[in-house]
C-alpha positions in Angstrom: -63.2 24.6 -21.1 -66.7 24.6 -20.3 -68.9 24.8 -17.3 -67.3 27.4 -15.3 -70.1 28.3 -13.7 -70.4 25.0 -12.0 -66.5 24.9 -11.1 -65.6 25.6 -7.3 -62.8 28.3 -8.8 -62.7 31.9 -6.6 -59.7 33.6 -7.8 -58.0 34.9 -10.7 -54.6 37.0 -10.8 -54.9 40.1 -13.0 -52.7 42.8 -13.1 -50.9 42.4 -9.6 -54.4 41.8 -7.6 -56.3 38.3 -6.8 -59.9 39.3 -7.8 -63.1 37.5 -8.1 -63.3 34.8 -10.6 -66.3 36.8 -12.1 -64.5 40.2 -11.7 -61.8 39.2 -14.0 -63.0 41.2 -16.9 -61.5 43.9 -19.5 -62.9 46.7 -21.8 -65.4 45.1 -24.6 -62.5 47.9 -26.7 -58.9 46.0 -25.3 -57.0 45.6 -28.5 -56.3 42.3 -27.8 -59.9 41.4 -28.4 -60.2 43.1 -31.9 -56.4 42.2 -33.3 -56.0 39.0 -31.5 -52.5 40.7 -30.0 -52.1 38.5 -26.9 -49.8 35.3 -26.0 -50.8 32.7 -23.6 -49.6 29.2 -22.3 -51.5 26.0 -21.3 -50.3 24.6 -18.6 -50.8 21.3 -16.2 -50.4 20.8 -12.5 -50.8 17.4 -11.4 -51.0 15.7 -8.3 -48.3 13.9 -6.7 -47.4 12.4 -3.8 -45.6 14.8 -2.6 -48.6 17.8 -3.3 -49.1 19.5 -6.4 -46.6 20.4 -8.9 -46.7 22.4 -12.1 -45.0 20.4 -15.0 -42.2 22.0 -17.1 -43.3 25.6 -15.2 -39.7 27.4 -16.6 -40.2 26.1 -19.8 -43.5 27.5 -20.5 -42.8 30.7 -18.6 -39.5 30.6 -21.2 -41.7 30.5 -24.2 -44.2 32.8 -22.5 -41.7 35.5 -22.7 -40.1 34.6 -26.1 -44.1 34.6 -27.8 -43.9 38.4 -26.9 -41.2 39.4 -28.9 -42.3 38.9 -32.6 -45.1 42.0 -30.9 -42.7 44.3 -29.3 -44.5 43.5 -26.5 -43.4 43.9 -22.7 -44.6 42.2 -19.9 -44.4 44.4 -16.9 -43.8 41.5 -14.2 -40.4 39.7 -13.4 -40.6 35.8 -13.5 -40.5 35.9 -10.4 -43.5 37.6 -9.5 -45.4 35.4 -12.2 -44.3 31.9 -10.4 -45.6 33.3 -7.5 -49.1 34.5 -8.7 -49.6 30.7 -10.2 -48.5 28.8 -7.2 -50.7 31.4 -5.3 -53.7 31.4 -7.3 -53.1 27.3 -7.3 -53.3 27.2 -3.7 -56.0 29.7 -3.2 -58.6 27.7 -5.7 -57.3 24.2 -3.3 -56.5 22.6 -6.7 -55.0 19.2 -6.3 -54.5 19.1 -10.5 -55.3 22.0 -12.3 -55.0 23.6 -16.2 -53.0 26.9 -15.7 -53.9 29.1 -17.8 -51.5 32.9 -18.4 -51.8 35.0 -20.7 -50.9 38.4 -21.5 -52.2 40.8 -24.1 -52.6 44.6 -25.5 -55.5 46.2 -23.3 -57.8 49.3 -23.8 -56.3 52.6 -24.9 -56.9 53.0 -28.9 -58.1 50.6 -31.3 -55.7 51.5 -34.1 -54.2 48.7 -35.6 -50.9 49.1 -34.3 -51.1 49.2 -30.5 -49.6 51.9 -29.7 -49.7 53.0 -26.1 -52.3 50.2 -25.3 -50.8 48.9 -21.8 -50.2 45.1 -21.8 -52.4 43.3 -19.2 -51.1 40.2 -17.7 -53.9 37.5 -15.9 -53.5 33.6 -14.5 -56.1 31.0 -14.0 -56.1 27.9 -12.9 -58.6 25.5 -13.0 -59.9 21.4 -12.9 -59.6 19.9 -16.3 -59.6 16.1 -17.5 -58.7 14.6 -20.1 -58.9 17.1 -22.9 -60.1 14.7 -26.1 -62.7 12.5 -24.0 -62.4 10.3 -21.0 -61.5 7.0 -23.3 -59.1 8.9 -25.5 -56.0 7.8 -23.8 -56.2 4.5 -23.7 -58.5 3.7 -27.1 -57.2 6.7 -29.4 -59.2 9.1 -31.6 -59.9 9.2 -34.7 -58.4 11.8 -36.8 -59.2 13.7 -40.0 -56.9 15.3 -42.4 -58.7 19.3 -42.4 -59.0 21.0 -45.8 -57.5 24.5 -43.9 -53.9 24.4 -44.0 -51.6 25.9 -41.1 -50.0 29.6 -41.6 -46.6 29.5 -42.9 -43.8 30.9 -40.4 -43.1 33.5 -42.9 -46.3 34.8 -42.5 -47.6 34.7 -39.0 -44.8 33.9 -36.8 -45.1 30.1 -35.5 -43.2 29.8 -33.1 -45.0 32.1 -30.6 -48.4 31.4 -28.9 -50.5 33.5 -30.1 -54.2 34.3 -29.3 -55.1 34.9 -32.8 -53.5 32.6 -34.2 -56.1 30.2 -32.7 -58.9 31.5 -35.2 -56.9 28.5 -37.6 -56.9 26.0 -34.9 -61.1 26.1 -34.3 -61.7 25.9 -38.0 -60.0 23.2 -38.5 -60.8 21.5 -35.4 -64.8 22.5 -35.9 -64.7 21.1 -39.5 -63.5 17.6 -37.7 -65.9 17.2 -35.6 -68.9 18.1 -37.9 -67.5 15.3 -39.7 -68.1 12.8 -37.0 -64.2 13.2 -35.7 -62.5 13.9 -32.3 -59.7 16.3 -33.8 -58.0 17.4 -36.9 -54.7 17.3 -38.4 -53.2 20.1 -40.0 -50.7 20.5 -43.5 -48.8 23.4 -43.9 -48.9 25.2 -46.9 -46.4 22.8 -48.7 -49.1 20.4 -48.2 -46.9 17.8 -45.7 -48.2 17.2 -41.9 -47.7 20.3 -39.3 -49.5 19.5 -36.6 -53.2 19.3 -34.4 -55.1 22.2 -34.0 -53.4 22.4 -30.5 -50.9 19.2 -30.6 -47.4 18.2 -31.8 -48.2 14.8 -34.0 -45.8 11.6 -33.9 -45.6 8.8 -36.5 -44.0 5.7 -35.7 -43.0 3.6 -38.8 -40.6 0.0 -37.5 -39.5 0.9 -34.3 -38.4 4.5 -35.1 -40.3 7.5 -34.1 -41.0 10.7 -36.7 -42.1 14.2 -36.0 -42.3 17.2 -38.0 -39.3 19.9 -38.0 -39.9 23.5 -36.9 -39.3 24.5 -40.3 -43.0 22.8 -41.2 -44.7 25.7 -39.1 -45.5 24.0 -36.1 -45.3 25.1 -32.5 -42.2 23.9 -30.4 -44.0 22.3 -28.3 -43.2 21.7 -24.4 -44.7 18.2 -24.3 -43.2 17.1 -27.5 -39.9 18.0 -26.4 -40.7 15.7 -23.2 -42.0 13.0 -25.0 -38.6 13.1 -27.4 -35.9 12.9 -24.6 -38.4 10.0 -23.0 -38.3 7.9 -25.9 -34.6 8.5 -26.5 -33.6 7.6 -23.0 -35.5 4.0 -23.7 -33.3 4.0 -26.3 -35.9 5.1 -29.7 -34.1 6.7 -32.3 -36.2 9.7 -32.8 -36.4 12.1 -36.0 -37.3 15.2 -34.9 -36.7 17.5 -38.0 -38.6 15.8 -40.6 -41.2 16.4 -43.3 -44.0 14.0 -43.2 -46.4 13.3 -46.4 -50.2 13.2 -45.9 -49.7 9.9 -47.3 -47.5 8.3 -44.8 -50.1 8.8 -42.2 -52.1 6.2 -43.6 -49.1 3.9 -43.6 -48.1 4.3 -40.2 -47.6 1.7 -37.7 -48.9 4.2 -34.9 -49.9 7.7 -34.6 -49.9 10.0 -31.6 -50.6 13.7 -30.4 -48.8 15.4 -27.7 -49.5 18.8 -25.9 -49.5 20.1 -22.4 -53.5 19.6 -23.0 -53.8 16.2 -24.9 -50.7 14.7 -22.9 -50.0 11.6 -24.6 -52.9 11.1 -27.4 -52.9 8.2 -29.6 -54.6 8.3 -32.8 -56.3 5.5 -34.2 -58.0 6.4 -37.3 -57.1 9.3 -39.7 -59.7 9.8 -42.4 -61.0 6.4 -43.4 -58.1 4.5 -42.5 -57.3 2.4 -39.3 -54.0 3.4 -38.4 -51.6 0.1 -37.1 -54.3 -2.3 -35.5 -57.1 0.5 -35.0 -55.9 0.9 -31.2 -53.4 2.2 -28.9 -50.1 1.2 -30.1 -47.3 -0.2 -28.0 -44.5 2.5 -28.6 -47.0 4.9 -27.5 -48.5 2.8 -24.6 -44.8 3.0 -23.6 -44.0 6.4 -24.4 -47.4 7.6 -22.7 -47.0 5.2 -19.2 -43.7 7.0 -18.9 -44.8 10.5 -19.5 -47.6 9.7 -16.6 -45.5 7.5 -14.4 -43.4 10.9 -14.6 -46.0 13.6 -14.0 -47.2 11.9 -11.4 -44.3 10.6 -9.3 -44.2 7.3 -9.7 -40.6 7.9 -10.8 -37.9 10.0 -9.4 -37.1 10.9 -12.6 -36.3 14.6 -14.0 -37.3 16.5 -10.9 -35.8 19.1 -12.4 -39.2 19.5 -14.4 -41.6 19.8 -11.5 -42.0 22.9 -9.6 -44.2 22.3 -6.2 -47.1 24.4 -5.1 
């Protein structure tokens, strides 16, 4: 998410008003800076021939909601009134494609720990984003490495909601990757078996059948993983989607992928030292990924149900 200052974005929603993309600022005190007590959602518009649409918008707006509750925290717009802003703020920034980007968090009042009668700000972005692990990710893969910081257990830190804070675990583990020469971690939870990327759902393939951790191994229900699950079962995949995956059967693998509403479709080529399958892009998830993007971007007039136009 760099180089905003070179991006041809104008407008952000905050709090009711389209402002100034440079405008959209907060108190250097919001709670939500200090305690990390925000929720957000990542978000993809594409381009399709019939205009832009906004993938899975109810879904995420679903979870959007649901990531509030563990906080007791109460976001003072309707749905309604949130679809709106993003379809506005889509159209007045002329994106074609676009990462949306809402989040809502505990703004300035106190800084006590408990956030009291801090109000709860609510802003959308939107804004041009590629491929989010490097242009020749999709088709070549990425290597992977296994990161010595293990993911929060539910029972700690709820997982299940988006949390801003939360993401302090995601950069170490992604940072300690790539000063070690790699694109992008992989995560165990505390039982040491496979959670998750720092900000993707993971996949193992192992003959023909398709693996991906359970909920109860602390990951994040993820929106894109959920897609990529009903695609492969409608090409008729079986698909375990409540399992607990060694460390050790990554390296046995016949392929490995990421999914997230960022990373899309990601395979994984290496993890550690070891080539995973052939050391490329493997041909369950060379299926699985064409379908995802044959979907996204029309090519298919399948599950219109999970596009909402601009």
């Amino acid at each position: 998410m760099s180089g905003f200052a070179e991006m041809d974005v104008d407008t952000i929603w905050h709090d009711g008003e389209y402002v100034d993309w440079e405008d959209a600022t907060t108190h250097v005190l919001t709670h939500g800076l200090h305690y990390g007590t925000g929720v957000f959602e990542g978000v993809r518009a594409y381009d399709t021939g019939d205009g832009t649409a906004v993938f899975r918008w109810e879904e995420h707006l679903d979870r959007f909601f649901e990531s509030t509750k563990p906080y007791d925290m109460e976001i003072p717009f309707s749905r309604e009134e949130l679809t709106e802003a993003t379809m506005e703020v889509i159209r007045r920034n002329d994106l074609d494609s676009a990462y949306v980007r809402p989040i809502a968090y505990y703004g300035y009042h106190s800084l006590g720990v408990s956030p009291g009668d801090c109000p709860t700000e609510v802003a959308i972005a939107a804004w041009p984003w590629g491929t989010y692990l490097g242009d020749d990710a999709l088709e070549n893969g990425i290597k992977a490495m296994v990161s010595s910081w293990r993911k929060h257990s539910s029972s700690q830190i709820p997982t299940n909601a988006k949390t801003t804070g939360l993401y302090v675990n995601s950069l170490l583990a992604g940072e300690e990757a790539r000063r070690n020469g790699y694109k992008e971690a992989i995560v165990l939870n505390k039982e040491g078996n496979v959670a998750e990327g720092p900000g993707e759902n993971i996949f193992l393939v192992r003959d023909g059948e398709i693996f991906t951790p359970g909920l109860s191994e602390s990951i994040l229900d993820g929106i894109t993983r959920n897609t990529v699950i009903e695609l492969a079962r409608e090409r008729g995949y079986t698909v375990h989607d409540n399992v607990s995956i060694s460390r050790g059967e990554l390296n046995t693998a016949d392929e490995l992928f990421f999914t997230g509403s960022a990373a899309e479709v990601t395979p994984i080529r290496q993890v550690d030292n070891v080539e995973i399958g052939n050391g490329s892009r493997g041909p369950i998830t060379e299926e699985l990924q064409t379908a995802f993007f044959d979907l996204v971007e029309r090519r298919t007039d399948d599950h219109e149900e999970w596009l909402t136009y601009v």
